[in-house]
C-alpha positions in Angstrom: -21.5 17.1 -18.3 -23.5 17.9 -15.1 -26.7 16.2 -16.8 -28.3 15.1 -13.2 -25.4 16.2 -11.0 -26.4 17.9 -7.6 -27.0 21.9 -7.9 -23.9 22.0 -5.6 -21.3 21.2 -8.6 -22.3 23.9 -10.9 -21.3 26.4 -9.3 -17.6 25.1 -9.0 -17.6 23.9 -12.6 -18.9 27.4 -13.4 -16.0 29.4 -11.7 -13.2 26.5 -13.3 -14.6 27.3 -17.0 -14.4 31.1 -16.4 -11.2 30.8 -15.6 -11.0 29.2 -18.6 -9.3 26.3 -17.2 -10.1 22.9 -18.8 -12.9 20.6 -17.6 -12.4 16.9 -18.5 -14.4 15.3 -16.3 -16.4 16.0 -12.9 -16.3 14.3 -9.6 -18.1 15.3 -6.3 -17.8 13.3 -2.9 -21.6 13.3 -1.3 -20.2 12.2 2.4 -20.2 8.7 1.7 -19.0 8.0 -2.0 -17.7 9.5 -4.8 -19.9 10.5 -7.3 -19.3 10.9 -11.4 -21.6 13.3 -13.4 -23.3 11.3 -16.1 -21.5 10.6 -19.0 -20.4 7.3 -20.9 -17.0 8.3 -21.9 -14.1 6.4 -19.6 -12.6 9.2 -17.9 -9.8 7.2 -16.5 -10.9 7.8 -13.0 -10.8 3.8 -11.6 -7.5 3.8 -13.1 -5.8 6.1 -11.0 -6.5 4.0 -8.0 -7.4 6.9 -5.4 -7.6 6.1 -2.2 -11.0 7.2 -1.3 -12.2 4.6 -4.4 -12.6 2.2 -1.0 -11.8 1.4 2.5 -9.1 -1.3 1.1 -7.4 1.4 -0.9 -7.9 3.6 1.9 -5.8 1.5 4.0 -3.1 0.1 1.7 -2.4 3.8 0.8 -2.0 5.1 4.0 0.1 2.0 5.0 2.2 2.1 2.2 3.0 6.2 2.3 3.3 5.6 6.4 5.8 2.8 6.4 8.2 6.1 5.3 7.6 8.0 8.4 10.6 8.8 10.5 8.3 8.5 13.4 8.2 4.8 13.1 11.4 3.8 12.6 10.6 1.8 9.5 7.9 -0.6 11.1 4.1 -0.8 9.5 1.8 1.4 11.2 -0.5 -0.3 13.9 -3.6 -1.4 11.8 -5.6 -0.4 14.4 -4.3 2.9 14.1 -4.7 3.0 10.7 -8.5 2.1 11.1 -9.3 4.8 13.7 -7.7 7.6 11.3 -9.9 6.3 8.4 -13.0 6.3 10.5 -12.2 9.5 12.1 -13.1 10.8 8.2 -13.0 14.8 8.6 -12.8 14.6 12.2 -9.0 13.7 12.0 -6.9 14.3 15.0 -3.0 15.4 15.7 -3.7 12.2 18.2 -5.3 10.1 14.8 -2.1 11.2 12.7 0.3 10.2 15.8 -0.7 7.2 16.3 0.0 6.0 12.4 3.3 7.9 11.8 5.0 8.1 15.4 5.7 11.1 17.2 9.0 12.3 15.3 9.7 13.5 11.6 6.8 14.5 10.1 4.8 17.0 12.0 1.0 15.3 13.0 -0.3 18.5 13.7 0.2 19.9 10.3 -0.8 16.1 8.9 -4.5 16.8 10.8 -5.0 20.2 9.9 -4.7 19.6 6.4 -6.9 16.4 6.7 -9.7 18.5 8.2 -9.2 21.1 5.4 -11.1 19.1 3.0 -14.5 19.6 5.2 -14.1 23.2 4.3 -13.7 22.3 0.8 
């Protein structure tokens, strides 16, 4: 399963299998795209349409879970907005997470924090 993966994934498949938790398929993201270890079987991964597949699913995810935020008083969020939080990757700011999901409701500074969690991942 990790048949010319980077040395990096071992060591996390490693510690899941001593756990004995079950391995099914692995995924690793290399800065700049996701990457699958080499194997033929369909693992299903397209098919649960992440967001980080692409910038388009990127965007229509973050719309679509936004356009619930009591910050914006059931408006879209500002494209633009959207766009600068996407390009802001793990560099996401409370300002970033404002500007798509208004002020009130949901709390940006906790939405940030836990966006910038997954560079310590």
């Amino acid at each position: 399963m990790l048949a010319e993966s980077p040395d990096w994934w071992r060591p996390v498949v490693e510690r899941i299998l001593a756990a004995k938790d079950y391995v099914g398929f692995v995924y690793g993201f290399d800065g700049s795209a996701w990457k699958r270890a080499d194997y033929s079987t369909e693992d299903g991964f397209h098919s649960v349409g992440l967001p980080a597949l692409s910038f388009e699913k990127s965007r229509e995810s973050i719309i679509s879970f936004a356009q619930d935020a009591p910050g914006l008083g059931g408006s879209a969020p500002s494209p633009a907005a959207v766009e600068a939080l996407i390009a802001a990757d793990g560099d996401v700011t409370e300002a970033h997470v404002s500007a798509v999901i208004g002020t009130s409701g949901w709390d940006p500074a906790a939405g940030a924090a836990a966006a910038r969690k997954f560079l310590a991942v």
